[in-house]
DOTOR-388055 format. One line per field, with one value per residue (C-alpha): y, x, z; residue in one letter. Coordinates in steps of 0.001 Angstrom, whole numbers, padded with zeros to 6 digits. Layout:
y = c(Y  ...)
x = c(X  ...)
z = c(Z  ...)
r = c(A  ...)
This chain:
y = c(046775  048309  045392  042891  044488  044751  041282  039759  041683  040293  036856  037577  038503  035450  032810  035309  034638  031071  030948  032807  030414  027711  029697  028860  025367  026987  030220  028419  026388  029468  031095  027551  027387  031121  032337  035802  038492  039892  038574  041670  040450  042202  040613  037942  035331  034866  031642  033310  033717  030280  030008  033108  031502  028232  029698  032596  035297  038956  039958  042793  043948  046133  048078  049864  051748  055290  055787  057462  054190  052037  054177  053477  049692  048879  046841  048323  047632  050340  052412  053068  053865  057190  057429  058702  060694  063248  061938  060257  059749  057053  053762  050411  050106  046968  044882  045995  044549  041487  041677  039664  036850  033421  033630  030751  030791  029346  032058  035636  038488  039712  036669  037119  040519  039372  036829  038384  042169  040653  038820  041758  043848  046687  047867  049479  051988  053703  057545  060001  062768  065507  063903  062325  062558  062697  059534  057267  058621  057566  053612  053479  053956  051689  048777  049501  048659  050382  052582  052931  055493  054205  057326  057913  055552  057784  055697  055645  058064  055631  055613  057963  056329  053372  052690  050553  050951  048536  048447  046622  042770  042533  044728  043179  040073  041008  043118  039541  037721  039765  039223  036748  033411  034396  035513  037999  039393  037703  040396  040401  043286  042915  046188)
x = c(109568  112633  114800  112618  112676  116572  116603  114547  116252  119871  117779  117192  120880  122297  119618  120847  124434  124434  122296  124734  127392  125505  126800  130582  130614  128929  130560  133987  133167  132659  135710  137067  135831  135596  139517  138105  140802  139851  137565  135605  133969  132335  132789  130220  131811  135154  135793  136306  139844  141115  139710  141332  144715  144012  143460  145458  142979  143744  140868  139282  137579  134162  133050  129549  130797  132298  135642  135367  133261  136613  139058  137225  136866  140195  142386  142902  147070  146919  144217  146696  149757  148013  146782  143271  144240  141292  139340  136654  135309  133233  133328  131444  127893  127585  125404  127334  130535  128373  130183  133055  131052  130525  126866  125001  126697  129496  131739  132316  131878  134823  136450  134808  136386  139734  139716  138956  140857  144301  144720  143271  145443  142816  140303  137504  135797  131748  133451  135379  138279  136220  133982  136178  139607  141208  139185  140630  143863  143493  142013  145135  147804  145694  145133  148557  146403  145840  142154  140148  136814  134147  132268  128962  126923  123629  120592  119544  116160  113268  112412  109516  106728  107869  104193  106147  109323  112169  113782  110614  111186  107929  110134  112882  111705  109513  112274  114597  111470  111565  116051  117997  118624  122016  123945  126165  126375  125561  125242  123731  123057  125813  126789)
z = c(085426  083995  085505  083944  080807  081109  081825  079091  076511  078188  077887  074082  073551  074394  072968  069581  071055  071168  067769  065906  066812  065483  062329  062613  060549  057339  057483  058298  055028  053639  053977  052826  049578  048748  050198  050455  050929  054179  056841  058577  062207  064985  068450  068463  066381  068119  065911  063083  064390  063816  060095  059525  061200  058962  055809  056060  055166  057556  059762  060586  063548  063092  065679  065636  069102  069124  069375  072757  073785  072027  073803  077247  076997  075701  078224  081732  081077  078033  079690  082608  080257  079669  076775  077126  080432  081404  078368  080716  083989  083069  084853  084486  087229  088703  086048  083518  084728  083756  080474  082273  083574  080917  080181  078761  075539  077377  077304  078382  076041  076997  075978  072906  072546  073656  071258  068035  069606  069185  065975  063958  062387  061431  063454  061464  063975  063318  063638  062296  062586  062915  065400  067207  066332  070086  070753  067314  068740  071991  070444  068516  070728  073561  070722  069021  065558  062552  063041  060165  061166  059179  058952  061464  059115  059484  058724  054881  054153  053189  049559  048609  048138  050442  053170  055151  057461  056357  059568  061480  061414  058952  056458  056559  055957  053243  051589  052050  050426  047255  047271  044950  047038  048106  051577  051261  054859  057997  061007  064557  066333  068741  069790)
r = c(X  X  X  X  X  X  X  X  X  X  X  X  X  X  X  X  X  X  X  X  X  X  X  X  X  X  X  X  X  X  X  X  X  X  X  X  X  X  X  X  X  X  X  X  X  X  X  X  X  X  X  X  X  X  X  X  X  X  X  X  X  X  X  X  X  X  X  X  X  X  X  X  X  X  X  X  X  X  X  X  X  X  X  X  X  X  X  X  X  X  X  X  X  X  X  X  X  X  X  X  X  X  X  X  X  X  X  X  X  X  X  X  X  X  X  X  X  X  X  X  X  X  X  X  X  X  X  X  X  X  X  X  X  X  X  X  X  X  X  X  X  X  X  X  X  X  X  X  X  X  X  X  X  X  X  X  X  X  X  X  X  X  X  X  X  X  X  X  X  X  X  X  X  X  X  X  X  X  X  X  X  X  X  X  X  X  X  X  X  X  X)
């Protein structure tokens, strides 16, 4: 049961995947007619790399990971320079070295990573010193990029007096029902 489970969720991931790709001509026209100072991107939309190339607008990368989980994936050619020595003993299981394989989508997510790693000159990073200051260390000298921690981002308390969780999909839509007509953040839940 747990496999299937696994599975359908994986299933989910990419239909979102190759959905949220569909995004890249408006948000590409986006960044055309706006010229926004700094382009902030997770991993997903890997394309965002070559508006950011042709209209010369920085990028940064935002990662939702820890900075331990950062410092782990980053490539094997930095991880074996050192840097995080005796930080981990964790290593990839079998379906999760999936992560390498193109999936439906039509590309890897590693290849997605790769993509949008490189180009950016900040990396913004969900920690901070206190928590895990050996780990944003260890990310920066493996990525060789600046590493902004972000905080822990703790979840907001509900409202009082708020019945309904805004975090279920009913919530969230309803809250987006009662919103201005405008975008002014398109996420996925990626990480």
């Amino acid at each position: 049961m747990r496999d299937h489970v696994a599975n359908s969720r994986e299933s989910h991931l990419i239909q979102y995947t190759i959905a949220y790709d569909l995004l890249q001509k408006p948000i590409n026209q986006f960044i055309a007619d706006r010229l926004p100072d700094w382009i902030i991107t997770d991993l997903a939309a890997h394309w965002v790399v070559e508006a950011g190339k042709e209209y010369d607008v920085p990028l940064v990368y935002f990662s939702v990971f820890s900075a331990a989980t950062r410092a782990f994936v980053s490539s094997a050619q930095n991880l074996s320079s050192g840097h995080t020595k005796g930080l981990s003993t964790v290593a990839f299981r079998g379906k999760e070295a999936g992560f390498y394989g193109v999936n439906d989508s039509g590309i890897s997510d590693a290849e997605r990573r790769a993509t949008i790693l490189s180009p950016c000159p900040v990396h913004a990073i969900r920690s901070c010193e206190e928590f895990e200051g050996e780990y944003l260390e260890a990310y920066k000298n493996n990525s060789g990029k600046l590493v902004i921690p972000t905080g822990l981002l703790p979840p907001e308390k509900p409202a009082k007096g708020v019945k309904r969780e805004v975090y279920t999909d009913d919530g969230i839509f309803e809250w987006l029902d009662k919103q201005k007509n405008q975008v002014s953040c398109v996420c996925r839940d990626w990480e």
